[in-house]
C-alpha positions in Angstrom: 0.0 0.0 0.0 0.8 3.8 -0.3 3.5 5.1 2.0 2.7 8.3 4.0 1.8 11.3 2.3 4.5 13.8 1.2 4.3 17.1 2.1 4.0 18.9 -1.3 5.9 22.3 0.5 8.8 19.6 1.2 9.8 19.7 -2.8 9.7 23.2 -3.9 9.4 24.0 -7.6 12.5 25.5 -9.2 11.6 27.2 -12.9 14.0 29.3 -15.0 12.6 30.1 -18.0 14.5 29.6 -20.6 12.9 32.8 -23.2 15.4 35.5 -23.7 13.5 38.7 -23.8 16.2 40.7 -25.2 15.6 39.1 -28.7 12.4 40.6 -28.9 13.4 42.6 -32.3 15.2 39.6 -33.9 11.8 37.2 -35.3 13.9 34.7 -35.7 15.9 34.6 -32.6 12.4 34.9 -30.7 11.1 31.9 -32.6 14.0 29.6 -31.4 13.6 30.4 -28.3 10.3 29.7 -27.9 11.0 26.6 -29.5 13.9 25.9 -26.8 11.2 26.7 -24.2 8.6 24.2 -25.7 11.6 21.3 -26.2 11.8 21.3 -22.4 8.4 21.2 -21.7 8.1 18.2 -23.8 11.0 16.6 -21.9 9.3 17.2 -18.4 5.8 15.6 -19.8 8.5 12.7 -20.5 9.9 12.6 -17.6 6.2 12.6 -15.4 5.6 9.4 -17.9 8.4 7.4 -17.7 7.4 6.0 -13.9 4.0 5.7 -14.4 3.5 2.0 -14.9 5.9 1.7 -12.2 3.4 3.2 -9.7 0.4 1.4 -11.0 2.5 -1.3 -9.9 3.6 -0.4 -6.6 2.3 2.5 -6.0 4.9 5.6 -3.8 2.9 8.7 -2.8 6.3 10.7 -2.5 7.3 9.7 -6.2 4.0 10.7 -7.5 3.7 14.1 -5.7 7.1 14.7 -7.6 5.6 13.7 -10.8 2.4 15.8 -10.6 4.1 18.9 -9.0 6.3 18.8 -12.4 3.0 19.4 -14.2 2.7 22.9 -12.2 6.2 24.0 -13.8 4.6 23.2 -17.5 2.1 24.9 -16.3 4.3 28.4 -15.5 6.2 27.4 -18.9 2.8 27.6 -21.0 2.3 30.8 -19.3 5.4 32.7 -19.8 5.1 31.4 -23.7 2.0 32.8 -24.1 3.5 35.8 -21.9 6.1 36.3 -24.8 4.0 35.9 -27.8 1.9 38.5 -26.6 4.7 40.9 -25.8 6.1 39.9 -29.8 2.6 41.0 -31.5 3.5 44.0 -30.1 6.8 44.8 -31.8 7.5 46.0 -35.3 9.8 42.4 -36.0 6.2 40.8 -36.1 4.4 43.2 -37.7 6.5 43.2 -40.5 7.4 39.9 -40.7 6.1 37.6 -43.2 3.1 35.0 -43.0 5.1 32.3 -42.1 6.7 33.5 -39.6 3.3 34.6 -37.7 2.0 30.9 -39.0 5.2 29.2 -37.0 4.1 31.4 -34.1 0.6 30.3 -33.6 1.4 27.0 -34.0 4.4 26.8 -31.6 1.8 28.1 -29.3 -0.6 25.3 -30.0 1.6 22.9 -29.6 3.0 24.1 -25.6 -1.0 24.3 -25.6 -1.0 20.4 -26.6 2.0 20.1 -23.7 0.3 21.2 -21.3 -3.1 19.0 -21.6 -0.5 15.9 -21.9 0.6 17.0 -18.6 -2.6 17.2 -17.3 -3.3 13.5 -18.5 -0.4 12.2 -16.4 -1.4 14.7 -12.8 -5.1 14.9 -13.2 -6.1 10.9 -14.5 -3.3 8.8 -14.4 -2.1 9.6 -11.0 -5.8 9.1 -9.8 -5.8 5.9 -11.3 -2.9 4.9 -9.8 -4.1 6.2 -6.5 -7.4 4.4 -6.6 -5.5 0.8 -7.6 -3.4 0.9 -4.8 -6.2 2.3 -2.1 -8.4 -0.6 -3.6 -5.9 -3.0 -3.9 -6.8 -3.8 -7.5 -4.6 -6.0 -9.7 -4.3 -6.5 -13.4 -4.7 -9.3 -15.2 -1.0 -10.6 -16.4 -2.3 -9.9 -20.1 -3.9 -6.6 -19.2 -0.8 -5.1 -17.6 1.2 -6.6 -20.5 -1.1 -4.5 -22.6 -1.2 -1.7 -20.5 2.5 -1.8 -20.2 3.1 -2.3 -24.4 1.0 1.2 -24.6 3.3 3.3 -22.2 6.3 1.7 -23.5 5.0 2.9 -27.4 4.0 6.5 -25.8 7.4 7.3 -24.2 8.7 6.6 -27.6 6.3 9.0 -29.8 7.2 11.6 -27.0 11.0 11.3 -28.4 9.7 11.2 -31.9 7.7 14.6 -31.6 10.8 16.0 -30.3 12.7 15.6 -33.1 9.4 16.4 -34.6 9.9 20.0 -32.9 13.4 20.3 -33.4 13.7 19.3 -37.1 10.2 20.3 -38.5 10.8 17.2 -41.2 7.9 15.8 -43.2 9.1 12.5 -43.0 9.1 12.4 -39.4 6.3 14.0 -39.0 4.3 11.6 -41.3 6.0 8.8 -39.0 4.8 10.4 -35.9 1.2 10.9 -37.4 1.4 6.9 -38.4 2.2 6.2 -35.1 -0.8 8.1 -33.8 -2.8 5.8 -35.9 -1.4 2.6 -35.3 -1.8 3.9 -31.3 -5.5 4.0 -32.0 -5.4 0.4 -33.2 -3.3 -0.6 -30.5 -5.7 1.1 -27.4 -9.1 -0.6 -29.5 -7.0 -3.8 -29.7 -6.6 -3.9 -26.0 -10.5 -2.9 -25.4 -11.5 -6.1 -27.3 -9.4 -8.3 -25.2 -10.3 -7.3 -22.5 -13.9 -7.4 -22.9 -13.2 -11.0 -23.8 -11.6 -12.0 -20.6 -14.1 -9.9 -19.3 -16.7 -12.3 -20.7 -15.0 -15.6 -19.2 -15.7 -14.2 -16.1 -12.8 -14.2 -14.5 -12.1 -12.3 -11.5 -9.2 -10.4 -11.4 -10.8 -9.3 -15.2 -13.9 -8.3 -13.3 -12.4 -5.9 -10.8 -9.3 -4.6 -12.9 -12.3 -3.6 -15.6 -12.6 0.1 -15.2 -9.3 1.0 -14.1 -7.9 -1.2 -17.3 -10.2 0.8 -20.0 -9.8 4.1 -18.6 -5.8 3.7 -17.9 -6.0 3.3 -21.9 -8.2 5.9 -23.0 -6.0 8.2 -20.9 -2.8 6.9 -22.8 -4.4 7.5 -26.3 -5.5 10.8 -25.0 -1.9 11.5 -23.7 -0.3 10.4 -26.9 -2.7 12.5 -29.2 -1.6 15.4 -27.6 2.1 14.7 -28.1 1.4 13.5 -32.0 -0.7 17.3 -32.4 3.3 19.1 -33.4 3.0 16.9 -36.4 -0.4 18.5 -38.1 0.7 21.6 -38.8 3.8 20.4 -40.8 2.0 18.0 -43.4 -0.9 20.1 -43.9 1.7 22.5 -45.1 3.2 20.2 -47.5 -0.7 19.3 -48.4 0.1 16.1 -46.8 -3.4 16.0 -45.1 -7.2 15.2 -46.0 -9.2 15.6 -43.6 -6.8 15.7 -40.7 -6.1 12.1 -42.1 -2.5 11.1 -43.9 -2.7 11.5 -47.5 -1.9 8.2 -49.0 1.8 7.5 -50.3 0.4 5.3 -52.9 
């Protein structure tokens, strides 16, 4: 069961931003360091998932108040982003600059957006869940958790893919990172199905596990949705979209 409770003021929250508002008049100065910004808000959602399945499985209320008071410094990042893209549409480097540039803005901005919801997965759902297993004393199935566990393992990898994503802005892996999305999908609906047919041989640790099983993997697909959203942006650009959907290669 849970050890004792952490006192959240015991693990204070150190951010530095790292935005140089001295660039302010150089667009594309601004723009990389927004991106530099966003890069290491992607790398704290990464690090808040890496121990997850480690909780669900002995669950440590110390470890997971560290993971969901990370979520507060996204939180402050998202902020001071939006902050500074406010203070930029305010400058003549934006107002003349071209479409593009204001284009690259917006969607820098709706990706930290995107960050921040994934961080929200992991401290507002996830941690819950975890929570409520240990309090309940809930087990998965062995081929649940190996489910379960396949997901997270394929979501810590797509976060690493959207960061090069972010970094490079390349079509090709862009159009991986949307295929993985996909095949995610498949993956998470895969899962449902066998569990609903464990589910219907009735056997117990199926039974109890039920909810917590369905909902741990909605809350990855949700998570990894999020993460896969830098990668829209750049195909529909290169009119590699229909309908938000991958244009075929054939």
């Amino acid at each position: 069961m849970a050890k004792e409770l952490a006192s959240l003021d015991e693990m204070p929250v150190h951010y530095r931003s790292v935005i140089n508002h001295d660039n302010l008049d150089n667009i594309e100065v601004a723009i990389a360091s927004i991106r530099r910004e966003i890069q290491r808000m992607l790398l704290l959602t990464e690090e808040m998932m890496l121990p997850i399945m480690e909780l669900f499985k002995e669950y440590d209320v110390k470890q997971m108040d560290r993971v969901v008071k990370k979520d507060l410094v996204i939180n402050e990042a998202l902020n001071g982003t939006r902050r500074y893209v406010s203070e930029l549409s305010g400058v003549s480097s934006i107002k003349n600059s071209n479409d593009a540039h204001r284009k690259e803005l917006s969607n820098l901005l709706e990706f930290a957006i995107a960050i921040e919801a994934a961080g929200d997965v992991i401290s507002k759902t996830l941690s819950k869940l975890a929570a409520n297993k240990d309090r309940e004393g809930i087990r998965f199935s062995s081929e649940g958790l190996a489910e379960l566990c396949s997901m997270h393992d394929k979501v810590i990898a797509n976060i690493s893919l959207a960061g090069n994503v972010l970094v490079s802005g390349d079509v090709g892996i862009a159009r991986q990172l949307l295929e993985e999305k996909n095949e995610f999908t498949l993956r998470q609906r895969k899962s449902r199905k066998s569990h609903l047919k464990r589910l219907a041989k009735g056997r117990v640790e199926v039974l109890e596990s039920s909810d917590l099983h369905l909902e741990t993997g909605l809350a990855f697909k949700e998570f990894n949705s999020h993460i896969a959203s830098i990668a829209y942006p750049i195909l529909a650009r290169e009119g590699q979209l229909l309908d938000s959907r991958l244009v075929s290669e054939n």
